[in-house]
VEXVEXFI-345530 format. One record per atom (N, C-alpha, C, O, CB): residue in one letter; z, x, y; atom name. Coordinates in pm, 1 decimal. Atoms other than C-alpha are relative to their C-alpha. Glycine has a CB too. Layout:
residues N
  resn        zz        xx        yy  name
     A         Z         X         Y    CA
...
***
This chain:
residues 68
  resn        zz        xx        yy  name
     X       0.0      81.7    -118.9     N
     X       0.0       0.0       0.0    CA
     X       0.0      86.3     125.6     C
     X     -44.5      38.9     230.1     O
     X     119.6     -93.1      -0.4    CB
     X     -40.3    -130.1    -109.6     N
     X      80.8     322.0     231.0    CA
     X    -159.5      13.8      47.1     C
     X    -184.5       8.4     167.5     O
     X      82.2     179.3     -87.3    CB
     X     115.5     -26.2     -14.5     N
     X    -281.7     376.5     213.7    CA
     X    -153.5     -66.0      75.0     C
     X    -247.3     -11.9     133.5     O
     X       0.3      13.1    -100.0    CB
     X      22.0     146.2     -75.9     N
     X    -424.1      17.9     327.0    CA
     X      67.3      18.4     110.5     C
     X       6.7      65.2     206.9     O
     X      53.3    -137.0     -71.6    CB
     X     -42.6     -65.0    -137.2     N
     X    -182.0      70.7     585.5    CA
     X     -49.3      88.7     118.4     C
     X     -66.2      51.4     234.5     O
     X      76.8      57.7     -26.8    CB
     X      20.2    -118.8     -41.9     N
     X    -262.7     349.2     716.3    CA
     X    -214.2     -34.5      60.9     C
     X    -266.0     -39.6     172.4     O
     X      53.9     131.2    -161.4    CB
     X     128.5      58.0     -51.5     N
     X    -641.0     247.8     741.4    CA
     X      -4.9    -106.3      94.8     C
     X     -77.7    -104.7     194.1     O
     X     -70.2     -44.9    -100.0    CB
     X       0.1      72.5     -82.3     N
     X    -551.7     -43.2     881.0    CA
     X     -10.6       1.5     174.1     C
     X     -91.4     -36.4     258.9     O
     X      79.9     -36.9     -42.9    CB
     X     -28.0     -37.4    -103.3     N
     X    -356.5      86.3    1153.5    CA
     X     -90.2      46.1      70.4     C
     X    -106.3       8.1     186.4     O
     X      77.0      62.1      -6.7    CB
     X      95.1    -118.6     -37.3     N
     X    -617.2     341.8    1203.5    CA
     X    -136.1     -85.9      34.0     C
     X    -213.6     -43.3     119.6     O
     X     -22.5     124.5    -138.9    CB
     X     107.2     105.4     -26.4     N
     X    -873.9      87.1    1227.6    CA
     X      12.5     -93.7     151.5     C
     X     -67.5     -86.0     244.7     O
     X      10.9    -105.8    -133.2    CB
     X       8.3      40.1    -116.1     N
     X    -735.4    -143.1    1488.9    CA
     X      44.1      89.8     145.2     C
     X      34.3      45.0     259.5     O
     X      65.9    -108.1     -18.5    CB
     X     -34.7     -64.3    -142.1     N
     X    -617.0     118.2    1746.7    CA
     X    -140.0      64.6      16.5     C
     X    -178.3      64.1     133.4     O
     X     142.7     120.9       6.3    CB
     X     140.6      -1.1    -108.1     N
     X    -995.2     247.3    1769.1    CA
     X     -74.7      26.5      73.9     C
     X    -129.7     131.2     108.0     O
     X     -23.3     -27.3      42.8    CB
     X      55.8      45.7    -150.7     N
     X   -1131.9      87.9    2033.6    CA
     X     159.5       2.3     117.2     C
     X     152.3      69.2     220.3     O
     X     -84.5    -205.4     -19.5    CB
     X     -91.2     -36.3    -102.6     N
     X    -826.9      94.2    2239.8    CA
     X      18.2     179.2      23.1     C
     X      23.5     238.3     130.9     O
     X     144.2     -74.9     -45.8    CB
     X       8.7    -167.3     -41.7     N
     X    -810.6     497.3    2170.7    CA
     X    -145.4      12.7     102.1     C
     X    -126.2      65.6     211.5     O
     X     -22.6     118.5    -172.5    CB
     X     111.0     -53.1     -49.2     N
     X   -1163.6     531.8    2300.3    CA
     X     -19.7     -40.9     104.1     C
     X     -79.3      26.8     187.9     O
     X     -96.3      -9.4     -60.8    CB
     X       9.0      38.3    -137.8     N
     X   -1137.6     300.9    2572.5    CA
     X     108.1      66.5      94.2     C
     X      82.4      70.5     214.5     O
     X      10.8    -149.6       6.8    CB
     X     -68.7    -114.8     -77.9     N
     X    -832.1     538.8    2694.8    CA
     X     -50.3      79.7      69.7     C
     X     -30.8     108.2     187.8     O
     X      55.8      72.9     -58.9    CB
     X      72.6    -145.0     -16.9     N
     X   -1088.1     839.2    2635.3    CA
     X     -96.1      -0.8     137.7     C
     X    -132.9      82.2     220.9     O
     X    -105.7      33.8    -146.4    CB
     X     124.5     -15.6    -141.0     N
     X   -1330.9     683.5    2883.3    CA
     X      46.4     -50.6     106.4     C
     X     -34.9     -50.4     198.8     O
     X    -147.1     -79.1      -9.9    CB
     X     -73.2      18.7    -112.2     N
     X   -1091.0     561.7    3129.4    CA
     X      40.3     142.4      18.7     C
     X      -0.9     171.8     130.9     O
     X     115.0    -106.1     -11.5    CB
     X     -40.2    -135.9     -66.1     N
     X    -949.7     945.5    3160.6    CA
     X    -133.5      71.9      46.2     C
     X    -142.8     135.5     151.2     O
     X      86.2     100.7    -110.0    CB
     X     157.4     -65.6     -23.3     N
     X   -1322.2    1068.7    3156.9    CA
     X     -43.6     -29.8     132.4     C
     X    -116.2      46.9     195.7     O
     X    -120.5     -62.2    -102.4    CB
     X      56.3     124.0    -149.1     N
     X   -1391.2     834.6    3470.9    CA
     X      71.0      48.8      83.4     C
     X      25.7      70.5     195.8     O
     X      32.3    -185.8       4.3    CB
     X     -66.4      13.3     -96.0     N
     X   -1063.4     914.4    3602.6    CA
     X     -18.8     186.7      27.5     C
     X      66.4     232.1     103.9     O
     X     154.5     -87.3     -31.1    CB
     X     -20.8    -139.0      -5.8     N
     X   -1127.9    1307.1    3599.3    CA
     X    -102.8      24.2      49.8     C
     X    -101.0     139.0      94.3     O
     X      28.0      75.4    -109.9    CB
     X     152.1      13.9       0.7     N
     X   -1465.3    1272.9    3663.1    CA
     X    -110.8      54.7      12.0     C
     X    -169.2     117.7     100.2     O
     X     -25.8     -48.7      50.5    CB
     X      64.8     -75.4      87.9     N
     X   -1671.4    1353.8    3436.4    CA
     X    -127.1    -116.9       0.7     C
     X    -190.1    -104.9    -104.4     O
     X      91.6      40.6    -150.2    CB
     X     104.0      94.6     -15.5     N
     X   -1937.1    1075.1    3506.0    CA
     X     -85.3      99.9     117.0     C
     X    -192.5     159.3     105.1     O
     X      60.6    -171.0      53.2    CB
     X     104.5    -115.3     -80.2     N
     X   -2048.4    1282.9    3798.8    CA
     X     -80.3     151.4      27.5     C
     X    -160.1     205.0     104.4     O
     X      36.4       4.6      68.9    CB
     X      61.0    -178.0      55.5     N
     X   -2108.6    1637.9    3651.3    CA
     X     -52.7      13.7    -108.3     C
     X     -40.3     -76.6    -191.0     O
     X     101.6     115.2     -22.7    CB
     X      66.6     -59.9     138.8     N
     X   -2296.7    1820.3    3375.8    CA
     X     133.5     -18.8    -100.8     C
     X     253.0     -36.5     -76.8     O
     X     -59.5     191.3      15.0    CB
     X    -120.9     -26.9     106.4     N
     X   -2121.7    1841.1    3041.4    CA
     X      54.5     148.2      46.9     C
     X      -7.5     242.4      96.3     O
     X     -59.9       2.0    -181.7    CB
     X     -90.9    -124.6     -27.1     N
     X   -1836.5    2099.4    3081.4    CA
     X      93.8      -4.2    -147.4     C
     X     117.4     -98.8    -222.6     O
     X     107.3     -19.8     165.4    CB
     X    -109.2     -33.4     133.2     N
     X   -1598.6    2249.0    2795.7    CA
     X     140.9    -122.6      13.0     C
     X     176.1    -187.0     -85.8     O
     X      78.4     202.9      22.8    CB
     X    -108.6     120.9       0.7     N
     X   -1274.1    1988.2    2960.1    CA
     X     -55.5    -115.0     -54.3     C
     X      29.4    -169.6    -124.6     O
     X      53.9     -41.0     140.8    CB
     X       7.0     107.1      38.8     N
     X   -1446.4    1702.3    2868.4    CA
     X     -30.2     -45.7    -153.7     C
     X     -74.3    -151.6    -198.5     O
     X     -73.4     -36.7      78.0    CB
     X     -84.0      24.6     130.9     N
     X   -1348.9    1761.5    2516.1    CA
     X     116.8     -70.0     -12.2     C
     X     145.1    -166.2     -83.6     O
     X      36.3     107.0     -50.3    CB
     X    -151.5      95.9       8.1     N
     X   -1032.5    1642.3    2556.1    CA
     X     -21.6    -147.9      -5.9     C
     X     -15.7    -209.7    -112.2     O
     X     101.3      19.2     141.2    CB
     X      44.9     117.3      -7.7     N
     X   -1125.9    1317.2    2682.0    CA
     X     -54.0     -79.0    -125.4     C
     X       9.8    -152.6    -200.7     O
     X     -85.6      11.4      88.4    CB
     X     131.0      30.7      57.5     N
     X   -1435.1    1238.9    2495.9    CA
     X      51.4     -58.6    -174.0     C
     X      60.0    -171.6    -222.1     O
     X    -113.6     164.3       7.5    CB
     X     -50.8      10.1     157.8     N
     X   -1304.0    1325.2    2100.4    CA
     X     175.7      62.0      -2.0     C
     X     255.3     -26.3     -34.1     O
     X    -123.3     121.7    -117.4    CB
     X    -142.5     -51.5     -15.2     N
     X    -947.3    1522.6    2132.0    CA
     X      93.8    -128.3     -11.8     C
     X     138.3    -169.8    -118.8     O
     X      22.3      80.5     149.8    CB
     X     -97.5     136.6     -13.4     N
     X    -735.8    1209.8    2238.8    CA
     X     -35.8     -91.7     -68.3     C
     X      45.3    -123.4    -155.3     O
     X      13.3     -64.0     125.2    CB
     X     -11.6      84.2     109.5     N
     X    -905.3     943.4    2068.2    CA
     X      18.4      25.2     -99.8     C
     X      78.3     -62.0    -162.7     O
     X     -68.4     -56.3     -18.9    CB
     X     -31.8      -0.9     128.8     N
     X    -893.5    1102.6    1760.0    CA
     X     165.4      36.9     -58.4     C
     X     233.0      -5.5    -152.1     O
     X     -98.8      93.8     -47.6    CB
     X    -167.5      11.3       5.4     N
     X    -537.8    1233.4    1809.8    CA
     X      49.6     -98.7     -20.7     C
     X      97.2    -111.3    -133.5     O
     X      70.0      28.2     101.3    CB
     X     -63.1     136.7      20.4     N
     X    -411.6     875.6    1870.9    CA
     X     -79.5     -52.0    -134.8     C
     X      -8.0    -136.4    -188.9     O
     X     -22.4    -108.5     143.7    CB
     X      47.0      89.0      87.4     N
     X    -623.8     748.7    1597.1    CA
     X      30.0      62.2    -146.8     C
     X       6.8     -16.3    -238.8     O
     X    -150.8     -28.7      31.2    CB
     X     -87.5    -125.9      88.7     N
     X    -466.2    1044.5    1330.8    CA
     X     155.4     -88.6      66.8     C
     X     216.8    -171.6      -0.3     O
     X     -37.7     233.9      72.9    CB
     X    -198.9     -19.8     -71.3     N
     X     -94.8     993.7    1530.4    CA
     X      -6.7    -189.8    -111.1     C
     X      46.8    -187.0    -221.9     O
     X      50.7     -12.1     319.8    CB
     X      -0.5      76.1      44.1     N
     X    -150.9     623.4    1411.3    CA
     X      25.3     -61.5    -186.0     C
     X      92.7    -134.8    -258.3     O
     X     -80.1      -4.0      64.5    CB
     X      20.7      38.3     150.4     N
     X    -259.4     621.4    1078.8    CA
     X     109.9      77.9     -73.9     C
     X     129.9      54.7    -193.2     O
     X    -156.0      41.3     -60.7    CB
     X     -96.6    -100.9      85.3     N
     X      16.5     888.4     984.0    CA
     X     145.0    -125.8      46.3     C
     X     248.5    -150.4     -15.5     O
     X      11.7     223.5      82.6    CB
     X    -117.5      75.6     -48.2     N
     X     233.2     638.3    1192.7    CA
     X      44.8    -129.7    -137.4     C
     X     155.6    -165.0    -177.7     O
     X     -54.5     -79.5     170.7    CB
     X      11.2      98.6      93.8     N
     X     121.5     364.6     918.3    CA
     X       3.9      16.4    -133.8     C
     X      18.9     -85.7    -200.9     O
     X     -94.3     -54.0      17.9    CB
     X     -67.2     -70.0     119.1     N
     X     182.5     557.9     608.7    CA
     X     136.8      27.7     -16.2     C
     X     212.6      14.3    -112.3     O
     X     -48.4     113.4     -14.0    CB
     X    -144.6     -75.2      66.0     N
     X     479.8     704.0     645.6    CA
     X     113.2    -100.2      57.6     C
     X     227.0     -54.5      68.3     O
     X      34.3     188.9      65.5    CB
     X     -91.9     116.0     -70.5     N
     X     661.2     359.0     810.0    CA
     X     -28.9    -156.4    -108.0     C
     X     -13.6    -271.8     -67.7     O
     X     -69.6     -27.3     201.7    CB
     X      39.5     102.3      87.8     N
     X     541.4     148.7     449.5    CA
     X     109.2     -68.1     -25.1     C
     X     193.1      13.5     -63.2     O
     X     -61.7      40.3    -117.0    CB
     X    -111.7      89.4      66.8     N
     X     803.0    -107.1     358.5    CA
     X     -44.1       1.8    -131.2     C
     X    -163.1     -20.1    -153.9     O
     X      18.3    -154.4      55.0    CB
     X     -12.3      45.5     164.9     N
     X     873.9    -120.9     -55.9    CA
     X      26.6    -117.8      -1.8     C
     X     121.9    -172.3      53.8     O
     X     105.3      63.2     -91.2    CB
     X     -19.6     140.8      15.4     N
     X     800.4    -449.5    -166.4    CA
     X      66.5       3.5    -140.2     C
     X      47.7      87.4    -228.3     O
     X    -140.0     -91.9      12.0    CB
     X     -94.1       6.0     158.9     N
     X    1022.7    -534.0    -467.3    CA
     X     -77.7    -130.5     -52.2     C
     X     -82.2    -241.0       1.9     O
     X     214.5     -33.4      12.3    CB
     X      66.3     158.2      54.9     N
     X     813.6    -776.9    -704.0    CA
     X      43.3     -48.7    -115.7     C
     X      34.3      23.2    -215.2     O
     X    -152.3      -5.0     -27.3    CB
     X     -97.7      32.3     106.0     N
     X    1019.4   -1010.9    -937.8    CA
     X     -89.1     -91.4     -65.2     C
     X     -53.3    -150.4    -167.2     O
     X     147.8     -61.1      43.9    CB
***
């Protein structure tokens, strides 16, 4: 079940990670210049961090179901 979890989680946060990524991108701004090396962070770095930080969040926080 840890595993479902864990996808899950990792599934619906996403689009909220990425819409972070391009709100900091905007807010640093990176819309008006060439690609540069910082806009790693933004771009893949953070969303995928949060979207890793998540799914480890949803594994390792599984409730044991007891089935009678």
């Amino acid at each position: 079940m840890g595993a479902a979890r864990a996808v899950v989680f990792g599934g619906v946060v996403t689009l909220p990670a990425l819409l972070i990524g391009v709100v900091l991108f905007l807010i640093l701004g990176g819309a008006n210049e060439d690609w540069a090396n910082w806009m790693w962070f933004p771009c893949y770095i953070l969303p995928a961090t949060i979207i890793l930080a998540t799914s480890i969040y949803g594994w390792k926080t599984d409730i044991p179901v007891d089935l009678e």
